[in-house]
N, CA, C and O atoms as CSV, one atom per row, in Angstrom:
chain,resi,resn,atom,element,x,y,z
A,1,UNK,N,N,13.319,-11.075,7.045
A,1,UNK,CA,C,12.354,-10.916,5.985
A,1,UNK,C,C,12.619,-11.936,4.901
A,1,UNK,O,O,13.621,-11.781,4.203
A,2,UNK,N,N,11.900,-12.854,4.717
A,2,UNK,CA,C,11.816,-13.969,3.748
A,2,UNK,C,C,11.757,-13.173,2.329
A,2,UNK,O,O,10.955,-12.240,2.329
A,3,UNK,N,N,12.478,-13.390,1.116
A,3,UNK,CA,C,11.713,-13.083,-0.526
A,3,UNK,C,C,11.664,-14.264,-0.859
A,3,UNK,O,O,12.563,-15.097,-0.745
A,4,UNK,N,N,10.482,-14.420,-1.342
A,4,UNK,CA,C,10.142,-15.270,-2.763
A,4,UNK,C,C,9.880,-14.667,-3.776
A,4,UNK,O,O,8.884,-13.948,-3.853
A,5,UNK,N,N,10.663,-14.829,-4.688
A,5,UNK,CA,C,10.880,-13.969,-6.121
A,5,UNK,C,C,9.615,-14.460,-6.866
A,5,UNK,O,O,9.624,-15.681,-7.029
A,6,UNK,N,N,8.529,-13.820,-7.360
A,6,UNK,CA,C,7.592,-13.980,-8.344
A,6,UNK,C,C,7.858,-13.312,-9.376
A,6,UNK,O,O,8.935,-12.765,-9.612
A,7,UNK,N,N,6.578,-13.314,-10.278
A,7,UNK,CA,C,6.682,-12.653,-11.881
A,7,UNK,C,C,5.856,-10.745,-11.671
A,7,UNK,O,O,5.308,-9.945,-12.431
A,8,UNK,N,N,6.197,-10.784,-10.312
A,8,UNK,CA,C,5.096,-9.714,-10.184
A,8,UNK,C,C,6.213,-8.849,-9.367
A,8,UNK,O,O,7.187,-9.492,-8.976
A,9,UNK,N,N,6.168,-7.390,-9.057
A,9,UNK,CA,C,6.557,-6.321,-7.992
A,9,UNK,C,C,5.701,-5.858,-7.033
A,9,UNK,O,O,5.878,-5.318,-5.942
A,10,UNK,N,N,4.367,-6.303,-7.902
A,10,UNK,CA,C,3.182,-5.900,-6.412
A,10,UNK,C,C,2.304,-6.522,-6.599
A,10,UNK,O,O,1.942,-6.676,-7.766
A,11,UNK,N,N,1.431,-7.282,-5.291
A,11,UNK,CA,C,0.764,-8.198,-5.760
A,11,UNK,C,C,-0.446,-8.047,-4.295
A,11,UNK,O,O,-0.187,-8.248,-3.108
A,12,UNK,N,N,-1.711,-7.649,-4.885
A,12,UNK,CA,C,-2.380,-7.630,-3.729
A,12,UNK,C,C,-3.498,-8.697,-3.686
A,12,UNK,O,O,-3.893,-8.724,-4.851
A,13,UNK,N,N,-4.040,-9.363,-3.158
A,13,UNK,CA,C,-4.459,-10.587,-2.733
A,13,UNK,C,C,-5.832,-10.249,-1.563
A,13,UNK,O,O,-5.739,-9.902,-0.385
A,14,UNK,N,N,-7.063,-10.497,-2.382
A,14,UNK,CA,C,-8.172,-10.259,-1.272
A,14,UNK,C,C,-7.969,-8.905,-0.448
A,14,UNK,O,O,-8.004,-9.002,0.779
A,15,UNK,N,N,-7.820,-8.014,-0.857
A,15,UNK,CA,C,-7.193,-6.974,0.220
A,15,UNK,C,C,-8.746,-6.142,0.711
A,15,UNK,O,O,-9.634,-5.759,-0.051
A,16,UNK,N,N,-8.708,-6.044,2.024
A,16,UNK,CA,C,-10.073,-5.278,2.865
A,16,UNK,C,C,-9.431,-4.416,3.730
A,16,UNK,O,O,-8.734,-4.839,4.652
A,17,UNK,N,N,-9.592,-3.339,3.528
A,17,UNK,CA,C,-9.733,-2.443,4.983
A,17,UNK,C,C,-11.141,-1.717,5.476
A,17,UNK,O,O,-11.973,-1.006,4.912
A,18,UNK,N,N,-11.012,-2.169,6.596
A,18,UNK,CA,C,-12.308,-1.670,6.936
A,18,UNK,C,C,-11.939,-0.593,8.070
A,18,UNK,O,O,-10.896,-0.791,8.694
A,19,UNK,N,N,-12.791,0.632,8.409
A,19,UNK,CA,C,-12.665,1.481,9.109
A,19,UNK,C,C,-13.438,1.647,9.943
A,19,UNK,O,O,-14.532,1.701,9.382
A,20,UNK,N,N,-13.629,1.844,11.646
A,20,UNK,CA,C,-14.209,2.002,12.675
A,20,UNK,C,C,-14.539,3.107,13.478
A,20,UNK,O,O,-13.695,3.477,14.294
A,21,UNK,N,N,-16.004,3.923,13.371
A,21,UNK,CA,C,-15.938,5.131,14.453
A,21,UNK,C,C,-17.204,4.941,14.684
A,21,UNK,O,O,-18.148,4.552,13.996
A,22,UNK,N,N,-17.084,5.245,15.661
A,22,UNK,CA,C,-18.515,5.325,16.907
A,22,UNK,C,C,-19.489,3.853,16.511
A,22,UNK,O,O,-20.717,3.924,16.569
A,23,UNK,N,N,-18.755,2.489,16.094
A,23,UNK,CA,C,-19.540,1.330,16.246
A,23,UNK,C,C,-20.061,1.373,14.567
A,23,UNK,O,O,-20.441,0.352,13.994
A,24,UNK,N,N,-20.017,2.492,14.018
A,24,UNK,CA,C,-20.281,2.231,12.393
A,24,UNK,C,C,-18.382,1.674,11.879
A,24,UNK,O,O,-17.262,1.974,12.293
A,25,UNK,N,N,-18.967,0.691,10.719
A,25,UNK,CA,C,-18.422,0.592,10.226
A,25,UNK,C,C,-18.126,0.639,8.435
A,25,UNK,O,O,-19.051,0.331,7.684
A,26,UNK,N,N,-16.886,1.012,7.923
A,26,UNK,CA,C,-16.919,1.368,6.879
A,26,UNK,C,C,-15.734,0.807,5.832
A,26,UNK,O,O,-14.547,1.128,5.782
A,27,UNK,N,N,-16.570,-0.251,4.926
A,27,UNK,CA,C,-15.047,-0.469,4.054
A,27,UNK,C,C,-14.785,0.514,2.912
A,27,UNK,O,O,-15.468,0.882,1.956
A,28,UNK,N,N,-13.409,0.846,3.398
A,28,UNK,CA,C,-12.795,1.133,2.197
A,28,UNK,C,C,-11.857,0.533,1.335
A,28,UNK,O,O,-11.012,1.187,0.725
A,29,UNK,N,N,-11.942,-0.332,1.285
A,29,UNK,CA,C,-11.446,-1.694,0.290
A,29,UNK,C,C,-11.967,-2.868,0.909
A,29,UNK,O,O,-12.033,-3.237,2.081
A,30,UNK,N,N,-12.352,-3.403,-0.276
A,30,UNK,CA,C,-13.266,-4.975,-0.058
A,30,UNK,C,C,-12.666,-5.447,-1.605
A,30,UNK,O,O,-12.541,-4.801,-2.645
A,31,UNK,N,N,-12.433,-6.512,-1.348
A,31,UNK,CA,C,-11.769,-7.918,-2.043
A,31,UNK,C,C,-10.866,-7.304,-3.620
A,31,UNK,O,O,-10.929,-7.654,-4.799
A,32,UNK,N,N,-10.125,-6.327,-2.934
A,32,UNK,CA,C,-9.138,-5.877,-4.364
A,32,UNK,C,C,-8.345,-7.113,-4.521
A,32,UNK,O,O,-7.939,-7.760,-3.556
A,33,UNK,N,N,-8.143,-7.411,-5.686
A,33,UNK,CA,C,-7.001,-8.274,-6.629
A,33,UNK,C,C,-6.224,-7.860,-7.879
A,33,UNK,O,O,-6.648,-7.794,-9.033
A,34,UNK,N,N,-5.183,-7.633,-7.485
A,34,UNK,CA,C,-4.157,-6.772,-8.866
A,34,UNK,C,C,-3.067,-7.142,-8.742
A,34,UNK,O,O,-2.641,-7.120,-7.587
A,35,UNK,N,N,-2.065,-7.677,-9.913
A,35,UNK,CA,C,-0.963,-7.722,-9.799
A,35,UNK,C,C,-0.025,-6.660,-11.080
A,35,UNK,O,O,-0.325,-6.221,-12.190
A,36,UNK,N,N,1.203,-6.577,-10.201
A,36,UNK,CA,C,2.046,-5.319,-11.618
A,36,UNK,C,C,3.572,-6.569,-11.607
A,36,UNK,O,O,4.200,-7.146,-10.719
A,37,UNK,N,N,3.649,-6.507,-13.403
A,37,UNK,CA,C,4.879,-7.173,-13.375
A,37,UNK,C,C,5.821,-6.086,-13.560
A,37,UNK,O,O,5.697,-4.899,-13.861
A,38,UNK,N,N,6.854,-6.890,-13.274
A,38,UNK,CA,C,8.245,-5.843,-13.939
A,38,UNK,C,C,8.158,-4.734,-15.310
A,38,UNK,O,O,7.765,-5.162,-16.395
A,39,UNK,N,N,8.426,-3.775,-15.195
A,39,UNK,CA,C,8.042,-2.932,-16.347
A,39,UNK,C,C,6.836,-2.102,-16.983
A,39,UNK,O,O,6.746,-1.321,-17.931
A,40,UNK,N,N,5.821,-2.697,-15.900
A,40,UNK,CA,C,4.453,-2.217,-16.398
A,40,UNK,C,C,4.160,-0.976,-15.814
A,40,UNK,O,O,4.512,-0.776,-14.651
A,41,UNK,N,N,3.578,-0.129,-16.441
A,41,UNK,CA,C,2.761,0.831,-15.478
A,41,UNK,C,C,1.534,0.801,-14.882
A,41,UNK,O,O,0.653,0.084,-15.357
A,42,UNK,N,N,1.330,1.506,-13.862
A,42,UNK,CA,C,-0.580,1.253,-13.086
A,42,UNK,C,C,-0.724,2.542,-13.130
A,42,UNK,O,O,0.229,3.270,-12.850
A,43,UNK,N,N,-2.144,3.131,-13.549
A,43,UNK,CA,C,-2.350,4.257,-13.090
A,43,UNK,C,C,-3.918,3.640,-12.220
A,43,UNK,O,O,-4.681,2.990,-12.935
A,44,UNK,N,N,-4.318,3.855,-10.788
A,44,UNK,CA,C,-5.244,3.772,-10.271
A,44,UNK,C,C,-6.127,5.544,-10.011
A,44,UNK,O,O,-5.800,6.634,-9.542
A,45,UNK,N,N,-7.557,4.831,-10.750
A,45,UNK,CA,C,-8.335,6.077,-10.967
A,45,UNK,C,C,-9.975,5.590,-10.011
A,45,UNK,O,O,-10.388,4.474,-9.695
A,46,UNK,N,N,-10.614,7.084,-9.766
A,46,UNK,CA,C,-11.575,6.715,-9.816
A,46,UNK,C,C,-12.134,8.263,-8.870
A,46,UNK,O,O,-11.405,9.247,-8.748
A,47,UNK,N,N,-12.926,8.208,-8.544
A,47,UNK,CA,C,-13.826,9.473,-8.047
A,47,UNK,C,C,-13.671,9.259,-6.240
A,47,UNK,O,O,-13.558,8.307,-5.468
A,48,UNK,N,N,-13.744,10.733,-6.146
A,48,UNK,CA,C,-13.289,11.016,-4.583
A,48,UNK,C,C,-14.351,9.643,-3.348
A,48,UNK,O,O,-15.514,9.251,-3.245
A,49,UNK,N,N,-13.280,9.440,-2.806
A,49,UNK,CA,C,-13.863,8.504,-1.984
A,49,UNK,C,C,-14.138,7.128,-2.034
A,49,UNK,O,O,-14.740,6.361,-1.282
A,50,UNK,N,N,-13.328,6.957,-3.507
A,50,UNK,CA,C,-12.892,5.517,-3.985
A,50,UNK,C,C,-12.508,4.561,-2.903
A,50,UNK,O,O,-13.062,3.479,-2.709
A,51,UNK,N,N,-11.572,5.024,-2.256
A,51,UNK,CA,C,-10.555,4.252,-1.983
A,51,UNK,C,C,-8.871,4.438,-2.499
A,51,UNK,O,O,-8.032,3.600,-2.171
A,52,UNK,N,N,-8.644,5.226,-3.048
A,52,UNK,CA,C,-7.582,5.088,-4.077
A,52,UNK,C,C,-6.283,5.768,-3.007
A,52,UNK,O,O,-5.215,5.837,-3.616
A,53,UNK,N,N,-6.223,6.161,-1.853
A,53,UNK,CA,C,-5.576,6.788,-1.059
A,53,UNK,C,C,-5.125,5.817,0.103
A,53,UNK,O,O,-4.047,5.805,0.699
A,54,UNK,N,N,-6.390,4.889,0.294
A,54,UNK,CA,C,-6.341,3.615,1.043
A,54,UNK,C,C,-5.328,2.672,0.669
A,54,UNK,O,O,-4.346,2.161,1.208
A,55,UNK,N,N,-6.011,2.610,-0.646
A,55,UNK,CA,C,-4.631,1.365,-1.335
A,55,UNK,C,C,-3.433,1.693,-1.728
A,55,UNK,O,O,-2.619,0.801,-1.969
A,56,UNK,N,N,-3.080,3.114,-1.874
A,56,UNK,CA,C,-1.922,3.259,-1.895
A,56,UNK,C,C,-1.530,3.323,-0.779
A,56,UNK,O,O,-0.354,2.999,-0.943
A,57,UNK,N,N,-1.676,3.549,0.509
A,57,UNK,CA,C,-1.245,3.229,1.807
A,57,UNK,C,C,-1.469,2.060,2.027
A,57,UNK,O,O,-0.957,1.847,3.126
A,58,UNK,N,N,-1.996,1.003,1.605
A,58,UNK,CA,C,-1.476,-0.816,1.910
A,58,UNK,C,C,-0.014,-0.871,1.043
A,58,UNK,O,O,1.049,-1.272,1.517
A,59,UNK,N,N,-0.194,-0.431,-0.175
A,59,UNK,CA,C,0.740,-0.759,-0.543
A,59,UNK,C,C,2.353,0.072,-0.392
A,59,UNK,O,O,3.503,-0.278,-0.659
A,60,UNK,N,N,1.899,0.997,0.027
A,60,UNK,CA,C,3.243,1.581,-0.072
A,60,UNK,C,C,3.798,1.224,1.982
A,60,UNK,O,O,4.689,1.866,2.537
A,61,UNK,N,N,3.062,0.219,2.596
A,61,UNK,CA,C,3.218,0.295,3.738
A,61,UNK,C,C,3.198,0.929,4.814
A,61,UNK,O,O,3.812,0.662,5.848
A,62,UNK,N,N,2.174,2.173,4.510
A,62,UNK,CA,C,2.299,3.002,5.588
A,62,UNK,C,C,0.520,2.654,6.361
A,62,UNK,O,O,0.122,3.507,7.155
A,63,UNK,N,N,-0.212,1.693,6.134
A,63,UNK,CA,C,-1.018,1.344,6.710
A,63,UNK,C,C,-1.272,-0.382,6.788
A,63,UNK,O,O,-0.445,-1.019,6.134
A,64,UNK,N,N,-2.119,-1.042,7.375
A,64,UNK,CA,C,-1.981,-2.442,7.249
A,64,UNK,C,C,-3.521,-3.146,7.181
A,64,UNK,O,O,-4.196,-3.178,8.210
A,65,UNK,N,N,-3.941,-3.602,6.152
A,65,UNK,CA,C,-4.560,-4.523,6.109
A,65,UNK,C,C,-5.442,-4.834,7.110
A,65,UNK,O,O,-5.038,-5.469,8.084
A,66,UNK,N,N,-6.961,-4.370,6.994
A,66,UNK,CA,C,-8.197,-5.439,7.890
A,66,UNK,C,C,-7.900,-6.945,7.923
A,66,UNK,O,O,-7.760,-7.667,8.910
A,67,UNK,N,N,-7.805,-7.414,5.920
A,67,UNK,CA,C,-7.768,-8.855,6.006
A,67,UNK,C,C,-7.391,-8.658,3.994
A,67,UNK,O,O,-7.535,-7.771,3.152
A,68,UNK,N,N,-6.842,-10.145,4.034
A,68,UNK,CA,C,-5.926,-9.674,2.744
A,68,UNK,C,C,-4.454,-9.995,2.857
A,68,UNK,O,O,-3.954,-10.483,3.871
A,69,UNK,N,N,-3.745,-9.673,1.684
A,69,UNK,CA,C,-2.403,-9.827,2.089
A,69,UNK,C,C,-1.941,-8.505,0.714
A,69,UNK,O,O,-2.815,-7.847,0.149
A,70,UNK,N,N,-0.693,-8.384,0.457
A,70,UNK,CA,C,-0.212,-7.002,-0.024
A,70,UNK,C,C,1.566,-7.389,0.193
A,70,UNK,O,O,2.302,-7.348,1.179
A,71,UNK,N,N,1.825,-7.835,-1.519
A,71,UNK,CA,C,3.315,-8.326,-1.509
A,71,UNK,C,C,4.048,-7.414,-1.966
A,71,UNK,O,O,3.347,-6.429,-2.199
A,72,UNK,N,N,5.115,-7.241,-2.215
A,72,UNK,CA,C,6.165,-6.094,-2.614
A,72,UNK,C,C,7.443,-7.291,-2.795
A,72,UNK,O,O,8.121,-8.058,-2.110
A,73,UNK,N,N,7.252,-6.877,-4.169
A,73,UNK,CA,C,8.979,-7.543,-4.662
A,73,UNK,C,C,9.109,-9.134,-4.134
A,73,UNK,O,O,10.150,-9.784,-4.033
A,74,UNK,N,N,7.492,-9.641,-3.772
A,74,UNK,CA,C,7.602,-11.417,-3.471
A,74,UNK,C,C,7.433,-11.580,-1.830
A,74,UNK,O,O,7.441,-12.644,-1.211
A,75,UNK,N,N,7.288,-10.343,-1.330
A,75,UNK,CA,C,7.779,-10.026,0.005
A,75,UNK,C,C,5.987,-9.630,0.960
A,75,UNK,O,O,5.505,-8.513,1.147
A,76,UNK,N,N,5.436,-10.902,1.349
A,76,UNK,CA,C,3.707,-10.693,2.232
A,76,UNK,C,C,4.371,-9.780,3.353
A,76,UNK,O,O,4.969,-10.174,4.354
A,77,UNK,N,N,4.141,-8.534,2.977
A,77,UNK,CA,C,4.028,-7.428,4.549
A,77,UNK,C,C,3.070,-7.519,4.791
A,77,UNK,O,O,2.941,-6.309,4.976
A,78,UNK,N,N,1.942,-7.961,5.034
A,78,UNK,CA,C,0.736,-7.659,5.863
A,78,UNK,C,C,0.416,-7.997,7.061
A,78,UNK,O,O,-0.599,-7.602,7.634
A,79,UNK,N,N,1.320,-8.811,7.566
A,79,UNK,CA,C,1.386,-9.249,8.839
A,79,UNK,C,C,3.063,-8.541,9.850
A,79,UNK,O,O,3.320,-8.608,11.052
A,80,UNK,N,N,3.991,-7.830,8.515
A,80,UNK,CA,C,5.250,-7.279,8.903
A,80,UNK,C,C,5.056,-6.572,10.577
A,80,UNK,O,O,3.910,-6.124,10.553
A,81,UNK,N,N,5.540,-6.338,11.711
A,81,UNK,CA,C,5.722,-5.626,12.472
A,81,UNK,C,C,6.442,-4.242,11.821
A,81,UNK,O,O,7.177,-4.138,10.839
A,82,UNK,N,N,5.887,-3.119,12.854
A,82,UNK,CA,C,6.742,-1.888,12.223
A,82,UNK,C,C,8.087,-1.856,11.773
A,82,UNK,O,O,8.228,-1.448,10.620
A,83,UNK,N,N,9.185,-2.207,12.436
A,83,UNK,CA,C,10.686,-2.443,11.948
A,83,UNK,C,C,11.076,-3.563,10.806
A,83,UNK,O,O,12.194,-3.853,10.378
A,84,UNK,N,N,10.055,-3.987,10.528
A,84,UNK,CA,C,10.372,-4.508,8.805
A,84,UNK,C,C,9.329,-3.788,7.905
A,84,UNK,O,O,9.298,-3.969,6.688
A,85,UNK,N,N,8.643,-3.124,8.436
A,85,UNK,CA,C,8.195,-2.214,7.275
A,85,UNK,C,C,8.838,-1.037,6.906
A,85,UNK,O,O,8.969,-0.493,5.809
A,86,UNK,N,N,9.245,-0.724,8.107
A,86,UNK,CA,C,10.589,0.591,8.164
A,86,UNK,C,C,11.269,-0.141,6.822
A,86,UNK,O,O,10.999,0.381,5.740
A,87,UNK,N,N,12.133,-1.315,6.827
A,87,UNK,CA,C,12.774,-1.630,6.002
A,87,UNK,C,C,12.459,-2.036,4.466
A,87,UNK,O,O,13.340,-2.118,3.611
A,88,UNK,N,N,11.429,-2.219,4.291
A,88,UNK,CA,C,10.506,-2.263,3.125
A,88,UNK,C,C,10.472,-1.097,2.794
A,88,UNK,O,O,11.058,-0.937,1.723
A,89,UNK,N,N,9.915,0.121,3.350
A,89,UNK,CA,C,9.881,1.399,2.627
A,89,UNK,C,C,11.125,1.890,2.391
A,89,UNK,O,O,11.292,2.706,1.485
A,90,UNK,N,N,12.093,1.486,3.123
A,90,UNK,CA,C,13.378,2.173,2.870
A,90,UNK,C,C,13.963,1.363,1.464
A,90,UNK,O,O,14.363,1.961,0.465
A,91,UNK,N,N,13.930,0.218,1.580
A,91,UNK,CA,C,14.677,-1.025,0.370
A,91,UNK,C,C,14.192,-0.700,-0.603
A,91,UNK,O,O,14.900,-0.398,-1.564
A,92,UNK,N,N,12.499,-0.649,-0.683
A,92,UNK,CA,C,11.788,-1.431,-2.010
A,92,UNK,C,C,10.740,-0.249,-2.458
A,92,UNK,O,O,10.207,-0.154,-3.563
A,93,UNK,N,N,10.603,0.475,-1.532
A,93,UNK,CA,C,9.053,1.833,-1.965
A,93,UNK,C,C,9.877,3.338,-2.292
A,93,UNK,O,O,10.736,3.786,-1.532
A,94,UNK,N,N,9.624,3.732,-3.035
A,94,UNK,CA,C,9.591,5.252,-3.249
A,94,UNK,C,C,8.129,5.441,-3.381
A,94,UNK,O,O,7.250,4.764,-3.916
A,95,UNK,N,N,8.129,6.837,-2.576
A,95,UNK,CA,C,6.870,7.666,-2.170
A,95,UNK,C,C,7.266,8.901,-2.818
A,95,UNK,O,O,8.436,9.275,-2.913
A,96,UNK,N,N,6.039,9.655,-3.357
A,96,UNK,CA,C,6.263,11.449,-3.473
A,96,UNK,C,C,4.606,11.460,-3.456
A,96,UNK,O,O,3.920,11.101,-4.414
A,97,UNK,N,N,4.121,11.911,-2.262
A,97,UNK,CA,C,3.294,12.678,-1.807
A,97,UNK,C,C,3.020,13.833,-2.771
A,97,UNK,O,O,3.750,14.337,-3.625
A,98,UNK,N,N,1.276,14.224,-2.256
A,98,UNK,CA,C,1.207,15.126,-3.071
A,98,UNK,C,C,1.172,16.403,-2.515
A,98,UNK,O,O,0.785,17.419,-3.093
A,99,UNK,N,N,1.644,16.308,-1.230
A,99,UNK,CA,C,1.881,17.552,-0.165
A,99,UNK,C,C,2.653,17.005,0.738
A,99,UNK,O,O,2.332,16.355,1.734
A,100,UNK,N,N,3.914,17.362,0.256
A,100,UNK,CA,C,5.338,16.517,1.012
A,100,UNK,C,C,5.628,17.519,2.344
A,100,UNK,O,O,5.915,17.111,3.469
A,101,UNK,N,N,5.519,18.556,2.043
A,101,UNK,CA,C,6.192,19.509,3.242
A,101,UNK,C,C,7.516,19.075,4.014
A,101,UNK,O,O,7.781,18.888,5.202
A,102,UNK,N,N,8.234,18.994,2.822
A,102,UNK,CA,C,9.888,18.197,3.510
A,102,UNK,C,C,10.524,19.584,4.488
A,102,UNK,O,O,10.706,19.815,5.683
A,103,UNK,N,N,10.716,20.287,3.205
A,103,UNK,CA,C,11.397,21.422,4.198
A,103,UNK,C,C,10.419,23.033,3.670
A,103,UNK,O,O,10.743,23.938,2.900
A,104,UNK,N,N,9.562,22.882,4.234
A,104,UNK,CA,C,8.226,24.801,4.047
A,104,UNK,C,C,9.822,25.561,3.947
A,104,UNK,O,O,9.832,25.944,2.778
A,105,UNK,N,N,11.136,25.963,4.552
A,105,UNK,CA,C,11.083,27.080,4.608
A,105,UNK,C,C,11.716,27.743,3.210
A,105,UNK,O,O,11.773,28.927,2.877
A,106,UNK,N,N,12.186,26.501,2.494
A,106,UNK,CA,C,13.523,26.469,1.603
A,106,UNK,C,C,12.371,26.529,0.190
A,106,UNK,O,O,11.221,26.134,0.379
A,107,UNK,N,N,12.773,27.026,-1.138
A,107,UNK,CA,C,12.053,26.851,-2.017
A,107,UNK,C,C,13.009,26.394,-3.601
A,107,UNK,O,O,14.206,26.242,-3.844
A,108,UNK,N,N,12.317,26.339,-4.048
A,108,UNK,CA,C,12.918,25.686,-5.910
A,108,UNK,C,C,13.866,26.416,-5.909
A,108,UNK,O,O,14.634,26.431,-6.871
């Protein structure tokens, strides 16, 4: 895995996903551009069916890119094979879901 250190921690670039069933097709992201530097916060908003579930799965690596690219820490995963994204989420992403179901049986 190559880094090139930029001024940014996330940096998404033309990003499209498009989605496929029964020959329809459907984007749910077309030509996003955002970058976050060190220290900043993002809050991404918008009304059901935005997209906003999409792009956090480009970016947090658990999905990949129609067309676009999607950097982390200087680092283009969008072309990563699974075993360097394994390592990207493990190195560089924290996730907390909003229905984790780590362990149902155990409680607070």
């Amino acid at each position: 895995m190559k880094n090139n250190k930029e001024s940014y921690i996330v940096k998404v670039s033309n990003l499209e996903r498009v989605y496929e069933n029964g020959g329809l097709k459907y984007e749910a992201l077309k030509g996003i551009n955002f970058d976050v530097k060190p220290g900043e916060f993002v809050s991404i908003m918008g009304p059901s069916g935005s997209g906003k579930t999409t792009l956090l799965n480009q970016i947090g690596a658990l999905d990949k890119p129609t067309r676009g690219d999607v950097y982390i820490d200087g680092l283009n995963i969008s072309d990563y094979n699974e075993s360097d994204l394994y390592e990207v989420r493990r190195q560089k992403i924290g996730f907390i879901f909003q229905s984790f179901y780590l362990v149902p049986n155990l409680s607070v």
